[in-house]
N, CA, C and O atoms as a GROMACS GRO file, in nm:
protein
  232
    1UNK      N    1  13.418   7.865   8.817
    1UNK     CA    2  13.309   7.962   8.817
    1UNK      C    3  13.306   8.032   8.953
    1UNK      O    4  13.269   7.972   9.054
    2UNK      N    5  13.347   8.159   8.956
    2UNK     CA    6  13.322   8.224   9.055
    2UNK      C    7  13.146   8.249   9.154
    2UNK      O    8  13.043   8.261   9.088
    3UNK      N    9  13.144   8.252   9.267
    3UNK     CA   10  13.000   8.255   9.339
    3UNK      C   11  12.976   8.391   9.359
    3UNK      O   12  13.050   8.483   9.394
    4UNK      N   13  12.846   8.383   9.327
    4UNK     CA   14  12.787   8.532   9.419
    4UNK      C   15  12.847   8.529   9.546
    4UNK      O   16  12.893   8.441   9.619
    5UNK      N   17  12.818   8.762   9.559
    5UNK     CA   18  12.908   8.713   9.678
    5UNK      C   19  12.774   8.741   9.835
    5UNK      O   20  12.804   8.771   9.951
    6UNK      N   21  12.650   8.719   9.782
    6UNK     CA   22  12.582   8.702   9.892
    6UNK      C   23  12.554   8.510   9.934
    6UNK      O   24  12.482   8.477  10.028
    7UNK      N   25  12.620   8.417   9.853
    7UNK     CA   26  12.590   8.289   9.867
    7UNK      C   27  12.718   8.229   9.913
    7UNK      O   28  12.822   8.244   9.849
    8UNK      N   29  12.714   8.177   9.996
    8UNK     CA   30  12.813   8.108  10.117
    8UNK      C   31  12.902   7.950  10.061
    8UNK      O   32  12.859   7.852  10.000
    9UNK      N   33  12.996   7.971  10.097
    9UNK     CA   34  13.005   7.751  10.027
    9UNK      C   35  12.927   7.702  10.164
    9UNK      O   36  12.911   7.716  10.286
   10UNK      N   37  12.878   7.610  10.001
   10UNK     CA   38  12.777   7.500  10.088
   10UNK      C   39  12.632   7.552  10.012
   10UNK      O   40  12.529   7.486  10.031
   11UNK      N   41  12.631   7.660   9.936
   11UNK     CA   42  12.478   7.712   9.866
   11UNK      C   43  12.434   7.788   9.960
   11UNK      O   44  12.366   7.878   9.912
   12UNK      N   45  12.443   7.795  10.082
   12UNK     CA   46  12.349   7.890  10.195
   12UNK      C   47  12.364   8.071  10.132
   12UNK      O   48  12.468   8.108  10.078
   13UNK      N   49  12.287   8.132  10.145
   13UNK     CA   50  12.206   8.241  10.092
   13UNK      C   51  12.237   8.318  10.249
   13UNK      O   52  12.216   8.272  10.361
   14UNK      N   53  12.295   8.453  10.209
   14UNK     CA   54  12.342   8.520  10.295
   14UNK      C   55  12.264   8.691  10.318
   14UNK      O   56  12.307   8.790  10.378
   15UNK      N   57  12.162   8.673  10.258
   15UNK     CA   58  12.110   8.826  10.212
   15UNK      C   59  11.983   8.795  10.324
   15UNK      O   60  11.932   8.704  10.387
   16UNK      N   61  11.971   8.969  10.293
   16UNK     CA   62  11.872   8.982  10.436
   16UNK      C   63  11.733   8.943  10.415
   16UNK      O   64  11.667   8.981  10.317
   17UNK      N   65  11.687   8.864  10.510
   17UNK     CA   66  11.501   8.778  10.492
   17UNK      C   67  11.430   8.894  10.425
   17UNK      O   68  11.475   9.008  10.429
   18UNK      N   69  11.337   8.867  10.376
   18UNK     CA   70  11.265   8.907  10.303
   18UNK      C   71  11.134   9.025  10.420
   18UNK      O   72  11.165   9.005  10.538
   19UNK      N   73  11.069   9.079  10.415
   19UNK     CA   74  11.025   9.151  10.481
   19UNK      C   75  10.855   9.140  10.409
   19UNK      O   76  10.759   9.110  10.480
   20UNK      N   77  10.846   9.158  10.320
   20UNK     CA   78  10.688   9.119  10.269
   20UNK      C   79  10.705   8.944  10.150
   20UNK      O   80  10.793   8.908  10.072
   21UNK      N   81  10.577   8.883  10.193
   21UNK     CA   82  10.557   8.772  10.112
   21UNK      C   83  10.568   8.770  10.033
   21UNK      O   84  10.610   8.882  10.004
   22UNK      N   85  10.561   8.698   9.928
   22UNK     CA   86  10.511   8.695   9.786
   22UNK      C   87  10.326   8.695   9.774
   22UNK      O   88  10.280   8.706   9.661
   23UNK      N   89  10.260   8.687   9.854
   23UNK     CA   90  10.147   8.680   9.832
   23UNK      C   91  10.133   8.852   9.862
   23UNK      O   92  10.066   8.908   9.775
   24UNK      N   93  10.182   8.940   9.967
   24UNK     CA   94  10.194   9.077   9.998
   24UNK      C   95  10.236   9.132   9.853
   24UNK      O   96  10.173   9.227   9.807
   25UNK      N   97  10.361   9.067   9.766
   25UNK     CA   98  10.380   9.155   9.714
   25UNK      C   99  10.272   9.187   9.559
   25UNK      O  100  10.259   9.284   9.484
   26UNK      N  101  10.199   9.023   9.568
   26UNK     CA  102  10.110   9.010   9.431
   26UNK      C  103  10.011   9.096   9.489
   26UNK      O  104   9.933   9.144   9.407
   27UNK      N  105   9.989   9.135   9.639
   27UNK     CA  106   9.854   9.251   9.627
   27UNK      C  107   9.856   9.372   9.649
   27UNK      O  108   9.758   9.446   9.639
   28UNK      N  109   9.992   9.414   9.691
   28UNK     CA  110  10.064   9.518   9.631
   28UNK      C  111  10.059   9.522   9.428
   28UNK      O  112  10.017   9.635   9.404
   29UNK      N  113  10.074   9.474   9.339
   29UNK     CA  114  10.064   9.492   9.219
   29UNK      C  115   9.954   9.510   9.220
   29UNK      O  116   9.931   9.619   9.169
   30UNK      N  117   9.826   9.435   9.265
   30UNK     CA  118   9.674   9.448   9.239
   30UNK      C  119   9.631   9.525   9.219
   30UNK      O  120   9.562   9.567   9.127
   31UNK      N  121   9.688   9.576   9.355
   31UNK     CA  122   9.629   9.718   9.430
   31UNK      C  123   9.664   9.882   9.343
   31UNK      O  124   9.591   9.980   9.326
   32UNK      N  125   9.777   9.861   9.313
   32UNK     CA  126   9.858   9.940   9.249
   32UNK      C  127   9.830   9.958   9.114
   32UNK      O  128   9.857  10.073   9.078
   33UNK      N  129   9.768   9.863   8.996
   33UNK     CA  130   9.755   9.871   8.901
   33UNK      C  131   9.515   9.948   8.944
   33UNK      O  132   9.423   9.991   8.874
   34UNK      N  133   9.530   9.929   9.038
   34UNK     CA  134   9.361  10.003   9.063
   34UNK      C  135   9.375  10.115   9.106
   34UNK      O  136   9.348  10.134   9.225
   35UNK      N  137   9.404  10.182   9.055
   35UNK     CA  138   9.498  10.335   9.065
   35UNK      C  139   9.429  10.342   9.254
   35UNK      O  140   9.330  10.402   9.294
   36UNK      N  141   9.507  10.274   9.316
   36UNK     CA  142   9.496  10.317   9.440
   36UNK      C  143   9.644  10.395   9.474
   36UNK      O  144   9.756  10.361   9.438
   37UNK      N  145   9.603  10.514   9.559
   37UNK     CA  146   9.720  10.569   9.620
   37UNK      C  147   9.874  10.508   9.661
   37UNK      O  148   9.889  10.437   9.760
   38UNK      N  149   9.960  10.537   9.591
   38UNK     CA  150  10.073  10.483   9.625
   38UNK      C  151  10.172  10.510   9.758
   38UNK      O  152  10.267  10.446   9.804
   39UNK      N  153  10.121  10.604   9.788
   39UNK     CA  154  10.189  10.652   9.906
   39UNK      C  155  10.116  10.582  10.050
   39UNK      O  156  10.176  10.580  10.157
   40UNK      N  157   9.988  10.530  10.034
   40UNK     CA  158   9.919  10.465  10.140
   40UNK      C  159   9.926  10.348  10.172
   40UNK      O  160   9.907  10.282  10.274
   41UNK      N  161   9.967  10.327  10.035
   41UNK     CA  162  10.010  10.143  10.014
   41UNK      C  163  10.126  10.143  10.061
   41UNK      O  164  10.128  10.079  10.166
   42UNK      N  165  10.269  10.203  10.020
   42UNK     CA  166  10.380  10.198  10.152
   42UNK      C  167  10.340  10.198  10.258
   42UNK      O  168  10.360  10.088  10.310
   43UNK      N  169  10.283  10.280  10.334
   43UNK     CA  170  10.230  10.316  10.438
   43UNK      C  171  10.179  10.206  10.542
   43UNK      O  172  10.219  10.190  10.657
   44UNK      N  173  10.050  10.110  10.450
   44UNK     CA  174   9.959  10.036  10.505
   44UNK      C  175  10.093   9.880  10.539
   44UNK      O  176  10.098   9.823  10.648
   45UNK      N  177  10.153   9.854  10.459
   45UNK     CA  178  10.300   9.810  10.420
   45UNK      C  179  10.400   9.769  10.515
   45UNK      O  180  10.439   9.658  10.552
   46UNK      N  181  10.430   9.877  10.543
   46UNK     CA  182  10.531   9.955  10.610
   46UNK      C  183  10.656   9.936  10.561
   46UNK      O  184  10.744   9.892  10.634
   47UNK      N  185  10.684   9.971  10.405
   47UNK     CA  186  10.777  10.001  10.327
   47UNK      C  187  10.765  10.120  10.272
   47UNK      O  188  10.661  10.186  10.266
   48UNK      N  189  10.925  10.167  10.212
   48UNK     CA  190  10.935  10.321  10.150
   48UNK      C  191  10.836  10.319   9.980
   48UNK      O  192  10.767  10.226   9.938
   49UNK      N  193  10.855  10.418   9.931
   49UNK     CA  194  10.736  10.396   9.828
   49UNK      C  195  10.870  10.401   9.687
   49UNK      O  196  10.846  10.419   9.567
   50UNK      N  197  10.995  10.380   9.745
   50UNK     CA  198  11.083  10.359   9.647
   50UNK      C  199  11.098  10.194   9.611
   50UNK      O  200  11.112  10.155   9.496
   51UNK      N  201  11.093  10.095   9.741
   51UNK     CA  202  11.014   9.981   9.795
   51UNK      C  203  10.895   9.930   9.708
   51UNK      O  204  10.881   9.812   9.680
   52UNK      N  205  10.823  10.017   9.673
   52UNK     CA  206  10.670   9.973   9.672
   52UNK      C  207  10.722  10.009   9.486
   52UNK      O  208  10.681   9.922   9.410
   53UNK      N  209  10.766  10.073   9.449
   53UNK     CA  210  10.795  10.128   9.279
   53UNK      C  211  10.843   9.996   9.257
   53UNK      O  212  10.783   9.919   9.182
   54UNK      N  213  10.978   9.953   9.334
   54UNK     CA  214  11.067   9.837   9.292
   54UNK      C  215  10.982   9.712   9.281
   54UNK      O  216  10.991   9.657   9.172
   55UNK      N  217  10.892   9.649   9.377
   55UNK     CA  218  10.801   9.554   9.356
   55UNK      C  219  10.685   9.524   9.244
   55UNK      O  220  10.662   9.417   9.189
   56UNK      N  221  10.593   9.697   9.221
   56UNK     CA  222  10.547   9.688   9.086
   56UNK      C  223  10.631   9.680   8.935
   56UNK      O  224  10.594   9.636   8.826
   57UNK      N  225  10.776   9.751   8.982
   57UNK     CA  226  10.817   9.702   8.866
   57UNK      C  227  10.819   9.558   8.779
   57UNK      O  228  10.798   9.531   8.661
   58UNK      N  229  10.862   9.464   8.921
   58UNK     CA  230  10.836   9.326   8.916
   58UNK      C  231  11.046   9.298   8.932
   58UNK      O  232  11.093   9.185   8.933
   0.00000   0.00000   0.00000
């Protein structure tokens, strides 16, 4: 079985840290489904709002 090629031998995970939580990103959805501005929520963030689309997508 071939490996992803962001995962290392040995299992170690080679992709870049994460930049918002998982708790950031569940209030990002919150927020987002309360028709609050999407462009402010990147903003407040400090991610692109192509960023902020990809996260509500889920």
């Amino acid at each position: 079985m071939k490996e992803s090629p962001r995962h290392r031998p040995g299992g170690k995970y080679c992709g870049r840290t994460a930049k918002l939580s998982k708790e950031q990103m569940n209030e990002i959805r919150r927020r987002s489904g309360q028709e609050e501005e999407k462009k402010a929520l990147a903003a407040e963030f400090g991610i692109s709002r192509q960023t902020l689309y990809r996260i509500i997508k889920g």
